[in-house]
C-alpha positions in Angstrom: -137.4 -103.7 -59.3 -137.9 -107.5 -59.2 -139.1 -109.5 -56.2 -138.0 -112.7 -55.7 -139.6 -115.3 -53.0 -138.6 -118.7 -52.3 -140.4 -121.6 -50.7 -139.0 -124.8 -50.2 -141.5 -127.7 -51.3 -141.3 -130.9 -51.0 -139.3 -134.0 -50.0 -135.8 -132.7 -51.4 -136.6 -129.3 -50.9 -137.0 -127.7 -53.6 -136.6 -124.4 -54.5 -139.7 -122.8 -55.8 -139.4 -119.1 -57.0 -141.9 -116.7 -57.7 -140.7 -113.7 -59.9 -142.8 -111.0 -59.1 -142.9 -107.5 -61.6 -144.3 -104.4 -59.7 -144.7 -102.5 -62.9 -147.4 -105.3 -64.3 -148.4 -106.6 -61.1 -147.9 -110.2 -62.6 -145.4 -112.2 -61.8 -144.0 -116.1 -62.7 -143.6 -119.5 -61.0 -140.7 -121.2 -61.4 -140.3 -125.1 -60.6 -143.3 -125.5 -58.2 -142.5 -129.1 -57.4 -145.1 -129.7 -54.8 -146.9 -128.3 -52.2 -149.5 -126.1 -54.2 -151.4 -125.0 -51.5 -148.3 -123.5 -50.0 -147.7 -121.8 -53.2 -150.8 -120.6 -53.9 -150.6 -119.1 -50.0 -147.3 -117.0 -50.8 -148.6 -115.7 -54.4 -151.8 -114.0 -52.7 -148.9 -112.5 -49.7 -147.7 -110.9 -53.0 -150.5 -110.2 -54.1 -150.2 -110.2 -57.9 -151.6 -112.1 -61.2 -149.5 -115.4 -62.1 -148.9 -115.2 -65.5 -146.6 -118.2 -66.8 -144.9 -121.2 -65.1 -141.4 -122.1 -66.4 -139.9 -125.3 -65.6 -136.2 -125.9 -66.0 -136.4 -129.7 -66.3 -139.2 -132.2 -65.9 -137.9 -134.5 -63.0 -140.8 -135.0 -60.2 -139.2 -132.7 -57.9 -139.6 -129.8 -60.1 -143.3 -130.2 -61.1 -145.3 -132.1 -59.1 -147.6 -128.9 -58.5 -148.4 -127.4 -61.9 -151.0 -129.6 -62.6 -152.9 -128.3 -59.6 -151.8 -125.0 -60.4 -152.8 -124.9 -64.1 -155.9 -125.6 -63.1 -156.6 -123.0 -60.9 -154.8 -120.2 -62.5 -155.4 -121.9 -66.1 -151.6 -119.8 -67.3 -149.4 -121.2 -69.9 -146.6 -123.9 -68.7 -143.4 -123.5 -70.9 -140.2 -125.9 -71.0 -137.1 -126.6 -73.0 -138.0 -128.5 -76.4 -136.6 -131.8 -75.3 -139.6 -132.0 -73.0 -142.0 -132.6 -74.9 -140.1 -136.4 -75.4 -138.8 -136.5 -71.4 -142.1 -135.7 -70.2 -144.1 -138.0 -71.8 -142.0 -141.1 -70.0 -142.8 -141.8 -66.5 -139.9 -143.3 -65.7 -137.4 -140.6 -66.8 -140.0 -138.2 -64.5 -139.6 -140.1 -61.0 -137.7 -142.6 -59.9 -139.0 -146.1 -59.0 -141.1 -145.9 -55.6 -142.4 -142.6 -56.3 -145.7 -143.5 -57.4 -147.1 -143.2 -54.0 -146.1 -140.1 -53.5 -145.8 -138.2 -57.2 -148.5 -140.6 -58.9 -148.5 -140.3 -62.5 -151.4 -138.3 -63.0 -150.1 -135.7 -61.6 -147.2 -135.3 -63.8 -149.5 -134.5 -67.0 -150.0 -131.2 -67.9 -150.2 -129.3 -70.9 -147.2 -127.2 -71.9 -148.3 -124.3 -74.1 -144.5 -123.6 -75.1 -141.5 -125.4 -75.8 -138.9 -122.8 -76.4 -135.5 -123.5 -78.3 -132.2 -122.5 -77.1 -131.3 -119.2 -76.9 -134.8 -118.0 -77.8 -136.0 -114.8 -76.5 -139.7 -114.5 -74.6 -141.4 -112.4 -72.6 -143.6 -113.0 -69.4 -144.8 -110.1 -66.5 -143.0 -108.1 -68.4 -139.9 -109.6 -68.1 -137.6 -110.2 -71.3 -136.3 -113.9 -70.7 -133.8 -116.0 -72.9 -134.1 -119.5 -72.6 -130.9 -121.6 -72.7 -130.3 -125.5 -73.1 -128.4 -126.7 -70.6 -128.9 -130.9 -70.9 -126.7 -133.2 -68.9 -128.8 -133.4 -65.5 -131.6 -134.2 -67.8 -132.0 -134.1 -71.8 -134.6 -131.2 -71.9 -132.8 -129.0 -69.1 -133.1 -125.0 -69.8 -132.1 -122.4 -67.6 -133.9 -119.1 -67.6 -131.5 -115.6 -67.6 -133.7 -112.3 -67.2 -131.3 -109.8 -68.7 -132.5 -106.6 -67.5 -132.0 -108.1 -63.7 -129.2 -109.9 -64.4 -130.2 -113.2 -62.9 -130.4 -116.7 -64.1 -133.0 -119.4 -62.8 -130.5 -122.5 -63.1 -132.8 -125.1 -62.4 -130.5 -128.0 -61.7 -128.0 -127.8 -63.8 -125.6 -125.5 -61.6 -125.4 -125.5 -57.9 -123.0 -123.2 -55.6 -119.9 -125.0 -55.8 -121.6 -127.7 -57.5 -123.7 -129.7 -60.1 -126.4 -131.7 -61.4 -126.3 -135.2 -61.0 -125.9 -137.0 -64.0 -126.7 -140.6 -63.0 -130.2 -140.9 -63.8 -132.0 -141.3 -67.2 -130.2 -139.0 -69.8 -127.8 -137.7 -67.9 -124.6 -137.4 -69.1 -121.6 -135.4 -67.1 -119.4 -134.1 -70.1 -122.6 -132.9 -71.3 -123.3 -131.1 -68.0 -119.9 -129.6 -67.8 -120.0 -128.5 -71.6 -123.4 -126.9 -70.9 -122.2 -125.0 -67.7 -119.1 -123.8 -69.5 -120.6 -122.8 -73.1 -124.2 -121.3 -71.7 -123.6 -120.1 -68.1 -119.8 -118.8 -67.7 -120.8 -116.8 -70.8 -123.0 -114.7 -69.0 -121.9 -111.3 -66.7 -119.9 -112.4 -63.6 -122.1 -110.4 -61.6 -125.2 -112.6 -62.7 -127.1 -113.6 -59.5 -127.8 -117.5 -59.7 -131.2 -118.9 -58.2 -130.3 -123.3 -58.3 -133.2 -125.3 -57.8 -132.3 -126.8 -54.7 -129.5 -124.9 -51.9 -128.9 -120.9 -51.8 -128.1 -118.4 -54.1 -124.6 -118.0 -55.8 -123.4 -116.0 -58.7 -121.2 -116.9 -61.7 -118.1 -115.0 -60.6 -118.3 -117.2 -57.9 -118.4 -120.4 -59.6 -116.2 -120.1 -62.1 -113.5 -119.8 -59.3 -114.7 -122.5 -56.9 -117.2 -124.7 -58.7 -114.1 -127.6 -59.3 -116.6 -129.7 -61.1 -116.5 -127.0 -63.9 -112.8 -126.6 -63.9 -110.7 -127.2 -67.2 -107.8 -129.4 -66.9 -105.2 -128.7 -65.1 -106.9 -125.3 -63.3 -107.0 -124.3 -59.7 -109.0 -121.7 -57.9 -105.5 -119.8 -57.7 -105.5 -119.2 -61.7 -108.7 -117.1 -61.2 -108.4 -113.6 -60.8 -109.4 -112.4 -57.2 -112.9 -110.0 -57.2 -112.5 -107.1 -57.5 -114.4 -104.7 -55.7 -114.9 -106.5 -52.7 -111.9 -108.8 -52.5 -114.0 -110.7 -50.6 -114.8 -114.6 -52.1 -117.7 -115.2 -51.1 -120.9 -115.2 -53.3 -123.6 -113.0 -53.3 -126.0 -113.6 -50.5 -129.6 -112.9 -51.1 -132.4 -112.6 -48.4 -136.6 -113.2 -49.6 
């Protein structure tokens, strides 16, 4: 059984997951954005091997601690194929100001592994398939574990929302198209970790995400849950 902890870094508050595997003892980081020492303090309260960062997107907020963490656990970094172009470009990483506080240096890494959409890897012993989901960013790639039945949506899909699309290479038909074709294709019982705001699941968001609506639908058109009744979406607690 999985364990999943949270910590909220940084000046947005992100959402920082560690994915933790029993059965291996290893276990993944997902989006540390800043704050490594705070990340490095959880991962020893779990008390297991980091194997593997994945990064769902290369904006500031989402990486401004691998760096530090690469080099002290020296694992493998691994992102969507269109970051190898986004993260080389400063200015698609942070927006103007942030130099202060997310200075450039920080924001180079090595990433051992650009994976393609759809592709199928494995880290802590976790089977993972890696879909493209641009429209927040170009290289944007959530992360569904199908034997848990979760999905690490990065910034692409929020409860009852999504990404913003007004910053470089974002594009909101894009967004939409990606949510729709990769995401509501999944099980409706698929627990959704966004990178910033609590937990949903796609059931949920299909019915009451409005920004992923097709023309002309309302919540009404979408068959009430089943075996609850209850709308609400799943909640999950550390």
């Amino acid at each position: 059984m999985r364990k999943i902890k949270t910590i909220h870094v940084g000046p947005v508050d992100t959402n920082c997951y560690l994915v933790g595997n029993p059965e291996t003892e290893q276990l993944l980081i997902i989006d540390p954005g800043a704050e490594p020492d705070a990340i490095r303090e959880e991962i020893r309260n779990m008390n297991m091997m980091p194997v593997a960062i994945l990064l769902t997107h290369g904006h500031f907020d989402h990486i401004g601690a691998v760096r530090e963490l690469v080099d002290v656990y020296d694992i493998p970094v691994v992102a969507g194929r269109a970051a190898e172009s986004f993260l080389s470009d400063y200015a698609k990483i942070a927006p103007k100001g942030a130099e202060e506080y997310f200075p450039e240096s920080l924001m180079h890494f090595p990433v051992k592994k650009y994976v393609e959409d759809e592709e199928l890897v494995e880290y802590a012993g976790f089977p993972i398939t890696c879909l493209a989901t641009p429209g927040h960013t170009e290289d944007g790639v959530c992360y569904f574990f199908p034997t848990e039945t979760i999905l690490f949506s990065g910034d692409s899909l929020f409860m009852e929302s999504i990404g913003r699309t007004d910053l470089p290479t974002g594009n909101m038909e894009q967004l939409v198209a990606s949510i729709r074709k990769q995401l509501y294709q999944l099980p409706n019982g698929t627990l959704v970790f966004p990178g910033h705001g609590p937990a949903t699941n796609i059931e949920y968001e299909k019915r009451y995400n409005m920004y992923t609506w097709e023309k002309g639908q309302t919540k009404a058109m979408m068959p009430e849950r089943k075996k609850s009744g209850k709308d609400e979406p799943l909640q999950v607690k550390d």
